[in-house]
C-alpha positions as CSV (number, residue, x, y, z in Angstrom):
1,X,18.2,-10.9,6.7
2,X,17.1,-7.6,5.2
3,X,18.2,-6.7,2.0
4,X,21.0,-3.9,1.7
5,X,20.6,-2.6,-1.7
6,X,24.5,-2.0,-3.9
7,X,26.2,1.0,-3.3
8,X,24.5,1.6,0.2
9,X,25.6,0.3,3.6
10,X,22.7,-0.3,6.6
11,X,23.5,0.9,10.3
12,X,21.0,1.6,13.1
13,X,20.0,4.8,15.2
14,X,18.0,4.7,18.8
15,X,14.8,6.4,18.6
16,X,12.4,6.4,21.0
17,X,13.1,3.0,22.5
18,X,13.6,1.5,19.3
19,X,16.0,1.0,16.3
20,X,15.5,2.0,12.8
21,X,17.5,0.9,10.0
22,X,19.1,3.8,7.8
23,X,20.3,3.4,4.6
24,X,23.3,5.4,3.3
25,X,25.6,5.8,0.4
26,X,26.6,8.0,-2.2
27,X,29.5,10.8,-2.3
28,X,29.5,14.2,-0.4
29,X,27.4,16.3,-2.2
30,X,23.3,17.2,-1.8
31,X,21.2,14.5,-0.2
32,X,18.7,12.9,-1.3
33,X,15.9,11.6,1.5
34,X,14.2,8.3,-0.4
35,X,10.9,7.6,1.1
36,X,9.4,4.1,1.7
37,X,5.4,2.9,0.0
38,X,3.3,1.5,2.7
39,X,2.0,-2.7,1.8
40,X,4.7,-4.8,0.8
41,X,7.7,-2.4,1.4
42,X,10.8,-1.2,2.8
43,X,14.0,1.0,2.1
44,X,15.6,-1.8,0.5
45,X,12.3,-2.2,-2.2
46,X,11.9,0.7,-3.1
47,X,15.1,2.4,-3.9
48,X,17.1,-1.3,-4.1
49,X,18.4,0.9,-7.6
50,X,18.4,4.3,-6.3
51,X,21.8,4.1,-4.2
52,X,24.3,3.1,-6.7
53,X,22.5,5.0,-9.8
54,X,22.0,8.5,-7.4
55,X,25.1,8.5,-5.5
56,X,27.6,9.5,-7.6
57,X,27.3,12.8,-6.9
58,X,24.7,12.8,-4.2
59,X,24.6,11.9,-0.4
60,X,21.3,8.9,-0.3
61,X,19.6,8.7,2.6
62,X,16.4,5.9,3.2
63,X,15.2,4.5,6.2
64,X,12.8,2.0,7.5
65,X,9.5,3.4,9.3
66,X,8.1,1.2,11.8
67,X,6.6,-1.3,11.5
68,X,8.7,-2.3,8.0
69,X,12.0,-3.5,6.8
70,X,14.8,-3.9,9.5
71,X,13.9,-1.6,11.9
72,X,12.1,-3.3,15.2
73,X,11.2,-2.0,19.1
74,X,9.0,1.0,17.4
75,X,4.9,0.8,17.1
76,X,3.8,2.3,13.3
77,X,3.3,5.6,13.6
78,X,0.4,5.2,10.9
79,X,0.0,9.4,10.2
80,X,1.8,10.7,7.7
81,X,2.5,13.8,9.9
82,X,4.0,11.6,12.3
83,X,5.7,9.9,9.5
84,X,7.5,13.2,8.0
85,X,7.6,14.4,11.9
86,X,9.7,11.0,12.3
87,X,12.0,11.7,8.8
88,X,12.7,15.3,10.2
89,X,14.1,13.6,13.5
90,X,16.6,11.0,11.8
91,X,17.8,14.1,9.7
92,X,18.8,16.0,12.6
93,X,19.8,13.0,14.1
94,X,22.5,12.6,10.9
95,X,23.4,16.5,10.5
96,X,21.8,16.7,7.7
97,X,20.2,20.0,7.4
98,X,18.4,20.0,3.6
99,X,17.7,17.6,1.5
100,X,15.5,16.7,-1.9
101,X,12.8,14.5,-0.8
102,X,11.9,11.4,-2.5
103,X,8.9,9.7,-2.0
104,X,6.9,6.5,-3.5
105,X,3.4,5.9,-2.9
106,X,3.0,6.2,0.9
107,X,6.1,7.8,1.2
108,X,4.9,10.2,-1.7
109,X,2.6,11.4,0.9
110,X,5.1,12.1,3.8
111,X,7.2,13.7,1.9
112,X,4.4,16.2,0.9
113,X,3.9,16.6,4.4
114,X,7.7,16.6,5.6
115,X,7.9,19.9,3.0
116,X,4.9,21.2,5.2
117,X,5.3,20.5,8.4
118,X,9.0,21.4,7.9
119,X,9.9,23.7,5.2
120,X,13.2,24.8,5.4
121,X,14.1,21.4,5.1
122,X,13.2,20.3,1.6
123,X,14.7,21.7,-1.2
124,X,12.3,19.6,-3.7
125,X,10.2,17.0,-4.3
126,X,10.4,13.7,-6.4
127,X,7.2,12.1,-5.6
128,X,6.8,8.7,-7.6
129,X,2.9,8.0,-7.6
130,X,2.3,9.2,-4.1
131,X,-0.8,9.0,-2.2
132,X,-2.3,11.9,-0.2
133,X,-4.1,13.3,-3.0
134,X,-7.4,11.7,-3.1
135,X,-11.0,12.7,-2.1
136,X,-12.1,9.2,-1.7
137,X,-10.9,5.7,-2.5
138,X,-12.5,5.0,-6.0
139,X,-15.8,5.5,-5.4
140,X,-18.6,5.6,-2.5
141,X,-19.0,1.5,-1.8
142,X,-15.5,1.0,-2.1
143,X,-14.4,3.4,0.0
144,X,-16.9,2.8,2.8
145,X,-16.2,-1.4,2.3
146,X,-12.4,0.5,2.9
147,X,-13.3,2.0,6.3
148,X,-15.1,-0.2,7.4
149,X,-11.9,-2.9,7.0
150,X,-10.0,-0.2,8.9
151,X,-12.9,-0.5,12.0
152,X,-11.9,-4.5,12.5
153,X,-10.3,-5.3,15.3
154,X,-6.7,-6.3,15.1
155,X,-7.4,-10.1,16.4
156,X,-9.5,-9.7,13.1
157,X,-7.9,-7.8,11.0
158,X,-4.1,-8.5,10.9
159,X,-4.8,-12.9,10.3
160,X,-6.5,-11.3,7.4
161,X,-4.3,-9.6,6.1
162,X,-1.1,-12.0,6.9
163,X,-3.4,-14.6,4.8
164,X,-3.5,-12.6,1.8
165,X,0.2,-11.5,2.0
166,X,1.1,-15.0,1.3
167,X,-0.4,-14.8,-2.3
168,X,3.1,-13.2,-3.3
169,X,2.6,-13.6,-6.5
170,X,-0.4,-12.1,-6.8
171,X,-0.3,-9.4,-5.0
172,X,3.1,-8.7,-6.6
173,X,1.2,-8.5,-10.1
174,X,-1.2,-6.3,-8.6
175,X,2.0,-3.9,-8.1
176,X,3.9,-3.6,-11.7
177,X,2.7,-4.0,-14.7
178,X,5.7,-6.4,-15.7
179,X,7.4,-8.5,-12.3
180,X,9.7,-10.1,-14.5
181,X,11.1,-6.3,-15.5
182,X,12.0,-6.2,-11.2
183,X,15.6,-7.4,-10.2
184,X,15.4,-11.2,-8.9
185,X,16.9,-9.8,-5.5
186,X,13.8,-7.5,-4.9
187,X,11.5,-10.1,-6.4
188,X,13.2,-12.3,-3.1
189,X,12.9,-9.3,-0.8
190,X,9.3,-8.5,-1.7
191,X,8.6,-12.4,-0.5
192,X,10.6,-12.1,2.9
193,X,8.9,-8.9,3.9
194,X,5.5,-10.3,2.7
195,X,5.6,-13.1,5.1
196,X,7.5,-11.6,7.9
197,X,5.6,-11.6,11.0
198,X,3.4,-8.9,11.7
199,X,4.3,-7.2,8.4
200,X,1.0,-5.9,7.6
201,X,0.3,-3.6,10.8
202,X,2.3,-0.4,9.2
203,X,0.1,-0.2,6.4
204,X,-2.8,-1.1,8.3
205,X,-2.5,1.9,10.7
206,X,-1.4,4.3,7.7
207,X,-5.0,3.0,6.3
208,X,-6.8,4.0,10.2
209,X,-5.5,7.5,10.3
210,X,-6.0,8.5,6.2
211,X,-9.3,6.6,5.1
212,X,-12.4,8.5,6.8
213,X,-15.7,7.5,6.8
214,X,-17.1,10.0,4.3
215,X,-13.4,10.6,2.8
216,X,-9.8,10.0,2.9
217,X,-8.2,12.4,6.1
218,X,-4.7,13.2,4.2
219,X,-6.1,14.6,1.1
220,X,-3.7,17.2,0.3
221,X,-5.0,18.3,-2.8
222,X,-6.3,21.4,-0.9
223,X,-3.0,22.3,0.6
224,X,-0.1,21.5,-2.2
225,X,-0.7,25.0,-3.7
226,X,2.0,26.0,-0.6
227,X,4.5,24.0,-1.8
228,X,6.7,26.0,-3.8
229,X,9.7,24.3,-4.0
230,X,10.8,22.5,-7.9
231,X,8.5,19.4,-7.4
232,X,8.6,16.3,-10.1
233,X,5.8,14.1,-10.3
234,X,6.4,10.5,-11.8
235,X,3.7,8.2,-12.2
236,X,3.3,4.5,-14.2
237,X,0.2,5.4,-17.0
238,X,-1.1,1.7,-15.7
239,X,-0.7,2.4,-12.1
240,X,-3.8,0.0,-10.3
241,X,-2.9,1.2,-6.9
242,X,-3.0,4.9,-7.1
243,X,-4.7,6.9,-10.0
244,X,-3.0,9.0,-12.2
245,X,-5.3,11.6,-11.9
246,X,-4.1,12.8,-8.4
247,X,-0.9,13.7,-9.7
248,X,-2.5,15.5,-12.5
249,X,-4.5,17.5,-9.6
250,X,-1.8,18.3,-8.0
251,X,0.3,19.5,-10.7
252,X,-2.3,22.1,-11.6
253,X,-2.5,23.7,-7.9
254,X,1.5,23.9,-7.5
255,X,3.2,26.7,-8.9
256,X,6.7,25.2,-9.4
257,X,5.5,21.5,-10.6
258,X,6.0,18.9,-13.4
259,X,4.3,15.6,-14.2
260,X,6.1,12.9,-16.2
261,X,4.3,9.5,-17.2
262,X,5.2,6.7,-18.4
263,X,3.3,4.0,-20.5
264,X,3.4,0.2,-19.8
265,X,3.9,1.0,-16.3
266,X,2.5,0.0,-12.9
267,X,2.7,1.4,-9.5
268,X,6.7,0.8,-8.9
269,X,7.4,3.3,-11.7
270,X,11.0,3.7,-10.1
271,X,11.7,0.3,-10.1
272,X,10.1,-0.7,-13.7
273,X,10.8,2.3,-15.5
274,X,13.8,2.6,-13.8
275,X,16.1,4.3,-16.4
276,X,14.1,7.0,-17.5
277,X,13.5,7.7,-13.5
278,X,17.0,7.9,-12.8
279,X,17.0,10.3,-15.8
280,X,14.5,12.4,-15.2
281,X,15.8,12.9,-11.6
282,X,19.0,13.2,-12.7
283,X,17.6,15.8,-15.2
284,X,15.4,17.6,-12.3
285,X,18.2,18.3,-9.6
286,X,20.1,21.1,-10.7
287,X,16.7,23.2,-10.3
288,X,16.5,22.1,-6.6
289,X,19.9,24.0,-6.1
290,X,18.5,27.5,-7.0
Protein backbone atom coordinates (compact mmCIF):
# COMPACT_ATOMS: atom_id res chain seq x y z
CA UNK A 1 0.00 0.00 0.00
CA UNK A 2 1.21 3.50 -0.68
CA UNK A 3 2.47 5.43 1.88
CA UNK A 4 0.20 8.37 3.41
CA UNK A 5 2.58 10.62 4.98
CA UNK A 6 1.17 12.17 9.00
CA UNK A 7 -0.92 14.89 9.01
CA UNK A 8 -2.21 14.31 5.36
CA UNK A 9 -5.13 12.05 4.31
CA UNK A 10 -5.01 10.39 0.40
CA UNK A 11 -8.32 10.40 -1.77
CA UNK A 12 -8.56 10.00 -5.63
CA UNK A 13 -9.89 12.32 -8.54
CA UNK A 14 -10.96 10.99 -12.28
CA UNK A 15 -8.84 12.46 -14.86
CA UNK A 16 -8.76 11.56 -18.15
CA UNK A 17 -9.64 7.89 -17.72
CA UNK A 18 -7.61 7.54 -14.82
CA UNK A 19 -7.21 8.08 -11.07
CA UNK A 20 -4.59 10.13 -9.42
CA UNK A 21 -3.89 10.09 -5.89
CA UNK A 22 -4.07 13.60 -4.02
CA UNK A 23 -2.62 14.29 -1.01
CA UNK A 24 -4.18 16.82 1.44
CA UNK A 25 -3.88 18.20 4.92
CA UNK A 26 -3.24 21.21 6.76
CA UNK A 27 -5.75 24.10 8.06
CA UNK A 28 -7.64 26.65 5.95
CA UNK A 29 -5.29 29.09 5.11
CA UNK A 30 -2.84 29.63 1.76
CA UNK A 31 -1.98 26.35 -0.12
CA UNK A 32 0.85 25.06 -0.69
CA UNK A 33 1.12 22.79 -4.17
CA UNK A 34 4.21 20.13 -3.29
CA UNK A 35 5.63 18.81 -6.38
CA UNK A 36 6.96 15.26 -6.88
CA UNK A 37 11.15 14.42 -8.26
CA UNK A 38 11.05 12.09 -11.19
CA UNK A 39 13.27 8.29 -10.42
CA UNK A 40 12.47 6.79 -7.32
CA UNK A 41 9.54 9.06 -6.23
CA UNK A 42 6.15 9.96 -5.27
CA UNK A 43 3.98 12.43 -3.14
CA UNK A 44 4.49 10.38 -0.21
CA UNK A 45 8.70 10.64 -0.60
CA UNK A 46 9.04 13.61 -1.08
CA UNK A 47 7.00 15.68 1.25
CA UNK A 48 6.45 12.38 3.72
CA UNK A 49 7.48 15.64 6.39
CA UNK A 50 6.02 18.49 4.69
CA UNK A 51 2.17 17.84 5.71
CA UNK A 52 2.32 17.85 9.35
CA UNK A 53 5.41 20.51 9.67
CA UNK A 54 3.46 23.08 6.83
CA UNK A 55 -0.06 22.61 7.70
CA UNK A 56 -0.57 24.42 10.62
CA UNK A 57 -1.39 27.30 9.05
CA UNK A 58 -1.37 26.23 5.42
CA UNK A 59 -3.82 24.23 3.10
CA UNK A 60 -0.96 21.08 1.47
CA UNK A 61 -1.72 19.92 -1.57
CA UNK A 62 0.62 16.85 -3.45
CA UNK A 63 -0.27 14.54 -5.89
CA UNK A 64 0.99 11.63 -7.78
CA UNK A 65 1.77 12.16 -11.67
CA UNK A 66 1.42 9.25 -13.74
CA UNK A 67 3.17 6.88 -13.96
CA UNK A 68 4.29 7.10 -9.87
CA UNK A 69 2.94 6.56 -6.44
CA UNK A 70 -0.79 5.50 -6.18
CA UNK A 71 -2.16 6.89 -8.99
CA UNK A 72 -2.92 4.19 -11.99
CA UNK A 73 -5.12 4.13 -15.52
CA UNK A 74 -2.97 7.36 -16.78
CA UNK A 75 0.17 6.98 -19.36
CA UNK A 76 3.23 9.55 -18.04
CA UNK A 77 2.88 12.54 -19.45
CA UNK A 78 6.79 12.89 -19.58
CA UNK A 79 6.79 17.04 -20.52
CA UNK A 80 6.99 19.15 -17.93
CA UNK A 81 4.47 21.42 -19.69
CA UNK A 82 2.17 18.69 -19.71
CA UNK A 83 3.16 18.03 -16.15
CA UNK A 84 2.36 21.78 -14.81
CA UNK A 85 -0.63 21.71 -17.66
CA UNK A 86 -1.77 18.47 -15.47
CA UNK A 87 -1.12 20.43 -11.73
CA UNK A 88 -3.25 23.38 -13.15
CA UNK A 89 -6.16 20.89 -13.86
CA UNK A 90 -6.23 19.06 -10.31
CA UNK A 91 -6.29 22.75 -8.94
CA UNK A 92 -9.29 23.63 -10.63
CA UNK A 93 -10.48 20.42 -10.11
CA UNK A 94 -10.15 21.27 -5.96
CA UNK A 95 -11.21 25.12 -6.16
CA UNK A 96 -8.21 26.11 -5.41
CA UNK A 97 -7.46 29.20 -7.31
CA UNK A 98 -3.55 30.24 -6.04
CA UNK A 99 -1.24 28.58 -4.48
CA UNK A 100 2.80 28.70 -3.62
CA UNK A 101 4.39 26.10 -5.64
CA UNK A 102 6.74 23.66 -4.31
CA UNK A 103 8.84 21.64 -6.27
CA UNK A 104 11.81 18.93 -5.89
CA UNK A 105 13.99 18.05 -8.59
CA UNK A 106 11.65 17.06 -11.49
CA UNK A 107 8.97 18.69 -9.91
CA UNK A 108 11.36 21.75 -9.46
CA UNK A 109 10.94 22.01 -13.11
CA UNK A 110 7.07 21.90 -13.46
CA UNK A 111 6.61 24.10 -11.10
CA UNK A 112 8.81 26.67 -13.14
CA UNK A 113 6.76 25.88 -15.83
CA UNK A 114 3.24 25.74 -14.00
CA UNK A 115 4.30 29.73 -12.99
CA UNK A 116 4.63 30.08 -16.91
CA UNK A 117 2.34 28.46 -18.56
CA UNK A 118 -0.14 29.72 -15.79
CA UNK A 119 0.66 32.71 -13.99
CA UNK A 120 -2.03 33.96 -12.11
CA UNK A 121 -1.85 30.84 -10.43
CA UNK A 122 1.36 30.86 -8.46
CA UNK A 123 2.02 33.15 -5.94
CA UNK A 124 5.83 31.85 -5.39
CA UNK A 125 8.14 29.38 -5.78
CA UNK A 126 10.07 26.88 -3.41
CA UNK A 127 12.10 24.97 -5.76
CA UNK A 128 14.35 22.34 -3.83
CA UNK A 129 17.19 21.37 -6.42
CA UNK A 130 14.98 21.46 -9.48
CA UNK A 131 15.98 20.44 -12.81
CA UNK A 132 15.10 22.51 -15.92
CA UNK A 133 18.05 24.56 -15.72
CA UNK A 134 20.78 22.88 -17.57
CA UNK A 135 22.37 23.30 -21.07
CA UNK A 136 23.53 19.78 -21.14
CA UNK A 137 23.93 16.77 -18.89
CA UNK A 138 27.57 17.11 -17.52
CA UNK A 139 29.40 17.28 -20.39
CA UNK A 140 29.34 16.28 -24.25
CA UNK A 141 29.92 12.08 -23.90
CA UNK A 142 27.76 11.99 -21.17
CA UNK A 143 25.00 13.61 -22.38
CA UNK A 144 25.05 12.01 -25.83
CA UNK A 145 25.58 8.28 -23.92
CA UNK A 146 22.17 10.06 -22.07
CA UNK A 147 20.24 10.40 -25.36
CA UNK A 148 21.08 7.86 -26.81
CA UNK A 149 19.60 5.65 -23.60
CA UNK A 150 16.54 7.72 -24.19
CA UNK A 151 16.47 6.32 -28.20
CA UNK A 152 16.17 2.38 -26.77
CA UNK A 153 13.25 0.91 -27.24
CA UNK A 154 10.99 0.18 -24.39
CA UNK A 155 11.34 -3.85 -24.71
CA UNK A 156 15.04 -2.61 -24.10
CA UNK A 157 14.94 0.01 -22.14
CA UNK A 158 12.42 -0.40 -19.23
CA UNK A 159 14.13 -4.43 -18.08
CA UNK A 160 17.05 -2.16 -17.87
CA UNK A 161 16.08 0.05 -15.92
CA UNK A 162 13.71 -2.30 -13.50
CA UNK A 163 17.22 -4.29 -13.09
CA UNK A 164 19.01 -1.42 -11.74
CA UNK A 165 16.00 -0.23 -9.48
CA UNK A 166 16.55 -3.25 -7.45
CA UNK A 167 20.04 -2.04 -6.22
CA UNK A 168 17.95 -0.03 -3.55
CA UNK A 169 20.58 0.60 -1.64
CA UNK A 170 22.60 1.89 -4.00
CA UNK A 171 20.79 3.97 -5.76
CA UNK A 172 19.39 5.29 -2.45
CA UNK A 173 23.09 6.46 -1.55
CA UNK A 174 23.33 7.97 -4.87
CA UNK A 175 20.32 10.28 -3.58
CA UNK A 176 21.35 11.77 0.05
CA UNK A 177 24.33 12.30 1.31
CA UNK A 178 23.32 10.45 4.67
CA UNK A 179 20.21 7.55 4.24
CA UNK A 180 20.41 6.86 7.72
CA UNK A 181 19.42 10.84 8.37
CA UNK A 182 15.77 9.67 6.12
CA UNK A 183 12.79 8.41 8.38
CA UNK A 184 12.72 4.39 8.29
CA UNK A 185 9.05 4.75 6.78
CA UNK A 186 10.47 6.58 3.58
CA UNK A 187 13.55 4.44 3.68
CA UNK A 188 10.51 1.40 3.21
CA UNK A 189 8.62 3.55 0.69
CA UNK A 190 11.60 4.33 -1.41
CA UNK A 191 11.98 0.25 -1.71
CA UNK A 192 8.22 -0.44 -2.62
CA UNK A 193 8.07 2.14 -5.29
CA UNK A 194 11.65 0.99 -6.54
CA UNK A 195 10.44 -2.35 -7.33
CA UNK A 196 6.86 -1.70 -8.22
CA UNK A 197 6.12 -2.75 -11.63
CA UNK A 198 6.68 -0.60 -14.29
CA UNK A 199 8.04 2.14 -11.95
CA UNK A 200 10.61 3.40 -14.10
CA UNK A 201 8.49 4.49 -17.30
CA UNK A 202 7.59 8.20 -15.71
CA UNK A 203 11.09 9.15 -15.47
CA UNK A 204 12.00 7.50 -18.46
CA UNK A 205 9.55 9.62 -20.66
CA UNK A 206 10.38 12.90 -18.54
CA UNK A 207 14.18 11.85 -19.79
CA UNK A 208 12.55 11.46 -23.90
CA UNK A 209 11.00 14.83 -23.99
CA UNK A 210 13.90 17.05 -21.91
CA UNK A 211 17.35 15.39 -23.04
CA UNK A 212 18.11 16.45 -26.81
CA UNK A 213 20.60 15.30 -28.91
CA UNK A 214 22.77 18.36 -28.86
CA UNK A 215 21.14 19.60 -25.38
CA UNK A 216 18.61 19.25 -22.78
CA UNK A 217 14.83 20.66 -24.43
CA UNK A 218 13.58 22.16 -20.93
CA UNK A 219 16.42 24.35 -20.23
CA UNK A 220 14.81 27.24 -18.72
CA UNK A 221 17.65 29.21 -17.91
CA UNK A 222 16.67 31.43 -20.82
CA UNK A 223 13.14 32.07 -19.72
CA UNK A 224 13.16 32.38 -15.62
CA UNK A 225 13.98 36.12 -15.98
CA UNK A 226 9.80 36.26 -16.38
CA UNK A 227 9.24 34.92 -13.27
CA UNK A 228 8.63 37.51 -10.96
CA UNK A 229 7.00 36.18 -8.32
CA UNK A 230 9.16 35.78 -4.45
CA UNK A 231 11.05 32.56 -5.58
CA UNK A 232 13.40 30.45 -2.95
CA UNK A 233 15.89 28.21 -4.23
CA UNK A 234 17.10 25.34 -1.83
CA UNK A 235 19.74 23.08 -2.81
CA UNK A 236 22.12 20.24 -0.85
CA UNK A 237 26.01 21.78 -1.44
CA UNK A 238 26.70 17.78 -2.28
CA UNK A 239 23.85 17.26 -4.50
CA UNK A 240 25.21 14.34 -7.19
CA UNK A 241 22.06 14.39 -9.20
CA UNK A 242 21.62 17.94 -10.09
CA UNK A 243 24.40 20.67 -9.95
CA UNK A 244 24.28 23.43 -7.79
CA UNK A 245 25.34 25.68 -10.29
CA UNK A 246 21.80 25.80 -12.03
CA UNK A 247 20.26 27.28 -9.24
CA UNK A 248 23.01 29.76 -8.92
CA UNK A 249 22.10 30.65 -12.83
CA UNK A 250 18.95 31.01 -12.20
CA UNK A 251 19.03 33.16 -9.21
CA UNK A 252 21.11 35.78 -11.13
CA UNK A 253 18.39 36.10 -14.14
CA UNK A 254 15.26 36.42 -11.66
CA UNK A 255 14.48 39.57 -10.25
CA UNK A 256 12.68 38.48 -7.10
CA UNK A 257 15.02 35.35 -6.13
CA UNK A 258 17.02 33.73 -3.25
CA UNK A 259 19.34 30.76 -3.04
CA UNK A 260 19.93 29.00 0.19
CA UNK A 261 22.50 25.93 0.53
CA UNK A 262 23.19 23.77 2.72
CA UNK A 263 26.48 21.73 3.39
CA UNK A 264 26.58 17.89 4.06
CA UNK A 265 23.72 17.58 1.87
CA UNK A 266 22.54 15.44 -1.13
CA UNK A 267 19.80 15.79 -3.54
CA UNK A 268 16.70 15.28 -0.97
CA UNK A 269 17.66 18.51 0.68
CA UNK A 270 13.92 18.59 2.09
CA UNK A 271 14.00 15.49 3.47
CA UNK A 272 17.85 15.50 4.99
CA UNK A 273 18.05 18.96 5.84
CA UNK A 274 14.71 18.91 6.74
CA UNK A 275 14.59 21.53 9.67
CA UNK A 276 16.26 24.31 8.29
CA UNK A 277 13.86 23.69 5.03
CA UNK A 278 10.79 23.87 6.99
CA UNK A 279 12.43 27.05 8.32
CA UNK A 280 13.42 28.69 5.58
CA UNK A 281 9.93 28.13 4.07
CA UNK A 282 8.34 28.89 6.93
CA UNK A 283 10.59 32.13 6.86
CA UNK A 284 9.92 32.74 2.99
CA UNK A 285 5.88 32.72 2.99
CA UNK A 286 4.84 35.89 4.33
CA UNK A 287 6.55 37.50 1.13
CA UNK A 288 4.34 35.33 -1.16
CA UNK A 289 1.23 37.13 0.38
CA UNK A 290 2.25 40.68 -0.87
Amino acid sequence: MTLVPPGAGAEYLRVRGGRLRVLRGGARGPALLLLHGGGTDNAALSWYAAFEALGADHRVIAFDMPGYGGSTGLEPLGSPEAMADLAALVLARLRVRRVVAVGSSMGGDVAMNLALRHPGLVAGLVLVAPGGLVPYLRNGVAHTAAWAATRLPDPVILPLAGLANRFVETTLHRVVHAPSALPSAVVAEFRREALRPGSAKGFLRYNQATVGRHGMRNNLLSSVGALSVPTLFFHGENDPVVPVAGSRSAVAEMPNARLVTVPDCGHWAQLEAHERFVEEVRAFLPATRR
